[in-house]
N, C-alpha and C positions, 0 to 999 in steps of 0.2 A: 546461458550460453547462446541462447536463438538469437538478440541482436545480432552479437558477435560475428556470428556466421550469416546472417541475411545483410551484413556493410560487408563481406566477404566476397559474395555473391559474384559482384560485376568485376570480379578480377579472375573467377574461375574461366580457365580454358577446356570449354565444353566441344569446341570445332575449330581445327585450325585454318579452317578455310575465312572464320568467322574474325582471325588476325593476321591474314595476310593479303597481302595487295600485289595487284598484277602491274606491271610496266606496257602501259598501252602502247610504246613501239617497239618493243622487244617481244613482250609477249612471255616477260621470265618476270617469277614469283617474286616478295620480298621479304625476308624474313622479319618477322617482329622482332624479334631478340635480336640481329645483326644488322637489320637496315641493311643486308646486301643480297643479291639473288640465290635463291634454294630452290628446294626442291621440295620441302616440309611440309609442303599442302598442296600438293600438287594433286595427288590419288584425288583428294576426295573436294576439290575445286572443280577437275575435270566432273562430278558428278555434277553439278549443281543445272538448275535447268530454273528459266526466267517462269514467270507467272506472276498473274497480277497483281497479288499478294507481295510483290517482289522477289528476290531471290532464294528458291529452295535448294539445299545443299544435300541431298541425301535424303532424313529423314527430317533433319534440323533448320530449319528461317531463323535466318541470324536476325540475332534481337539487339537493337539500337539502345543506348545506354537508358534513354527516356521512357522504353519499353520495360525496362526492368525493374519492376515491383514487386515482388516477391510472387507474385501472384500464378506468374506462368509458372511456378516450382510444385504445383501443387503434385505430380505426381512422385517427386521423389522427395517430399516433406519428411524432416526428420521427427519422431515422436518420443515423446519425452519418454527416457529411459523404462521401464518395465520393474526393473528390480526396484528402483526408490519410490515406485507410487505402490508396488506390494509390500515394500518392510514395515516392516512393525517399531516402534518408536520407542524407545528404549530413555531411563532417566539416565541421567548423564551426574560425572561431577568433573570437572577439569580445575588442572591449577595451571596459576598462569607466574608473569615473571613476578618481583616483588613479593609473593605469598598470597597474591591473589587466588579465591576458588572462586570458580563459577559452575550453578547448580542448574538443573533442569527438571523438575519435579512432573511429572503425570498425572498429579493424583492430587487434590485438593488436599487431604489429612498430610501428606506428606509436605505440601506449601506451606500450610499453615507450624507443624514441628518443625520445618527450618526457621522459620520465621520467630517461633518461640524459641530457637536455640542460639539465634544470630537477629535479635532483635532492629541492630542499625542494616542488615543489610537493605541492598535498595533491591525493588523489584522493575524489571527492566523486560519490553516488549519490542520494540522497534529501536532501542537505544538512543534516539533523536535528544532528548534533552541531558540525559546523563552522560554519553559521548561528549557531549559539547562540555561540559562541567568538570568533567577527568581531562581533555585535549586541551582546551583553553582558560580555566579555573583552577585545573590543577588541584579538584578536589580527589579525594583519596578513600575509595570503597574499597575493603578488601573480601568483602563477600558481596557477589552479584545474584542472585535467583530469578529464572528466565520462565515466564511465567506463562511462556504463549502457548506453551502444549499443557493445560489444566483445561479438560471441559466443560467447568462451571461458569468459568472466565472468557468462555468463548460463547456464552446462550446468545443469540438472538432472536426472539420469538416473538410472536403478534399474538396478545390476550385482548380479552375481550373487554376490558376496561383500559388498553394501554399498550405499550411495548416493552420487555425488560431487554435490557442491552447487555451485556456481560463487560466485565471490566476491559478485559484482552483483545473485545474484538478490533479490528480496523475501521480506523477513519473512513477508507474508502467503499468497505463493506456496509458500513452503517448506511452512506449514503447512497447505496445500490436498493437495500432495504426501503428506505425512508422514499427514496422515488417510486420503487413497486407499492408503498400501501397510500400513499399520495393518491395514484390513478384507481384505487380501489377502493379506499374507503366514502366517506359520506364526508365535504368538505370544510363541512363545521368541526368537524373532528381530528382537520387535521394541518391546523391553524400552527400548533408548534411545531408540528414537524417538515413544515414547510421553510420555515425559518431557522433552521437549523440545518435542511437539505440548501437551503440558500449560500449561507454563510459557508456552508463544508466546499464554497464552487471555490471560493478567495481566502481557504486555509490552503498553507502553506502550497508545498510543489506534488504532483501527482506519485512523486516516488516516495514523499515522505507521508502522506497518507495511506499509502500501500503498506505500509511497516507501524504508523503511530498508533496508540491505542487510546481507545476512551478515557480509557479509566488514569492512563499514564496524564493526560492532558488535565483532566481533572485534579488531580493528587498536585500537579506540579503545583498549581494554585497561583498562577504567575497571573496578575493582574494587567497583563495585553491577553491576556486568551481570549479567542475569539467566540467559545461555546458554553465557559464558564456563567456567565451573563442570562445567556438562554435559557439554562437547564433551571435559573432561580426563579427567570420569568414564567417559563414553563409549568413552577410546580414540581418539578421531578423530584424522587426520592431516591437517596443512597442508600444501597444495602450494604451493610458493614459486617464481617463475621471475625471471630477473636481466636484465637488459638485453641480454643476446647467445640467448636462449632456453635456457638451462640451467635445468631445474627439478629440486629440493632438497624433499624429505618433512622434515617435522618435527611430531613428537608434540604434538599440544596441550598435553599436559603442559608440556613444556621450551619451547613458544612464548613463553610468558610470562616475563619477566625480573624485572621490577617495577612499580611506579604508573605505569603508561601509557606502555611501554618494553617493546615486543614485539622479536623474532629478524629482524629486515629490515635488511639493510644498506642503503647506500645505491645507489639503484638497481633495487632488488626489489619487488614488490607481490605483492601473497596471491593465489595464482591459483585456487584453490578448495580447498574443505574435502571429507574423504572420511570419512563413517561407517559404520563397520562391523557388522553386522547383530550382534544379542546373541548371544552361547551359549547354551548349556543349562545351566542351571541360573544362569544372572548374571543378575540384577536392577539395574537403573538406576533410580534415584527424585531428581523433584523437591523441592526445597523452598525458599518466598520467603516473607518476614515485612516486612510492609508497615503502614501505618498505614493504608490503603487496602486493601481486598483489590483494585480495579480500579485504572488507568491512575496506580501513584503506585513511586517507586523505593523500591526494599528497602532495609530497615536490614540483615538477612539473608538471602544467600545460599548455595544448597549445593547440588552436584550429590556424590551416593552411588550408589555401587558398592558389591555382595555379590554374589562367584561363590565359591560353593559347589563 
């Protein structure tokens, strides 16, 4: 809602002295709302006194449209409600029109038994590619499980041989990550994540990285991805866990099978991605050729390796 109301901003009437205009030969007010002479700001007109700041009204210096940045609001900033940053997060099952359900699991064991009890359901974090698939494809999910409140699917950590990413986190989170351990670590070590902090500038638009998730991007397997490519040159390893809790490592490399047909059977989901910090002397480089250089998909893509 904070947009909303900071495009709101320059139409609130905070002083009416700040919307009306004097008639320099008459010396009588005009109303904003009627374009004819009032009285409606008159009181507090008469307060106003020159200074070279220009005109003070009271307590209030009328602020010129170009002045208004949200900036001067800081004292009467609204804060994000109270009650939604204390409640406690609750799983969810909703049905929708057609026979649709859509789940919201908290709890890893519980992901995984929907998962073994509704095997084709899709799992869905920012909804960016499956929205597009039900809107314009007209594909047909009737079980949805929303997978962004599981904490296992949210790790992001820095180990000491690497990074493990968790499947759920965001695009844009990762590369908040990837920029702080960039200026931190030793720079031979951090050759792919350079290149991957690269590419995340010229993935999609900053609203849809705010919502998409790793692991959704990986899974789609859609051969224009732009990180796909990386994570093979990289090295990185997918951790896979199956419906009884057994988790399985597998190379990005050999993740991939074909056009949008990854290593999952049924029953498994990607339980996070693990990149491993560069050698000495190995170079990771992006590269994406677009008709856009912003917000537009590759005709080419390439993630490169050179260890010397």
């Amino acid at each position: 809602y904070r947009p909303i109301i900071d495009a709101f901003r320059v139409f609130a009437k905070t002083d009416n002295s700040m919307y009306t205009k004097s008639d320099q030969m008459n010396g009588e007010f005009i109303c904003p709302s009627s374009g004819k002479p009032c009285s409606c700001g008159e009181s507090k007109v008469h307060n106003c006194e020159n200074s070279a700041g220009g005109v003070i009204c009271g307590e209030h210096r009328p602020v010129s449209y170009s002045e208004i940045n949200g900036s001067l609001y800081n004292e009467k900033e609204l804060i994000f409600p109270p009650e939604l940053v204390l409640r406690n997060d609750l799983p969810l099952k909703l049905h929708g029109f057609g026979g649709i359900r859509w789940y919201r699991p908290l709890k890893l064991k519980n992901l995984l038994d929907l998962k073994s009890a509704y095997p084709d359901a899709k799992l869905v974090v920012g909804n960016t590619e499956v929205g597009i698939e039900i809107n314009f494809k007209s594909a047909q999910y009737p079980i949805l499980i929303c997978v962004t409140h599981v904490p296992e699917l949210n790790v992001l950590s820095i180990k000491e041989n690497g990074v493990e990413i968790g499947s759920s986190v965001r695009l844009s989170r990762l590369q908040e990550v990837l920029i702080k351990v960039i200026s931190e670590r030793e720079i031979h070590e951090t050759s792919s994540c350079r290149a991957i902090s690269e590419q995340l500038k010229w993935f999609a638009g900053k609203q849809v990285k705010n919502v998409a998730s790793v692991g959704g991007n990986i899974c789609t397997a859609s051969p224009i991805s732009d990180l796909n490519p990386l994570w093979m040159a990289a090295r990185a390893e997918f951790h896979i866990v199956d419906s009884e809790g057994n988790i399985r490592t597998v190379h990005a490399k050999d993740f991939f099978l074909g056009y949008r047909k990854v290593d999952l059977v049924q029953g498994e989901i990607l339980l996070s991605i693990f990149l491993p910090w560069s050698r000495h002397c190995e170079f990771v480089k992006e590269f994406k050729q677009s008709h856009r250089r912003e917000d537009d998909i590759a005709l080419v893509n390439a993630g490169m390796r050179v260890y010397l």
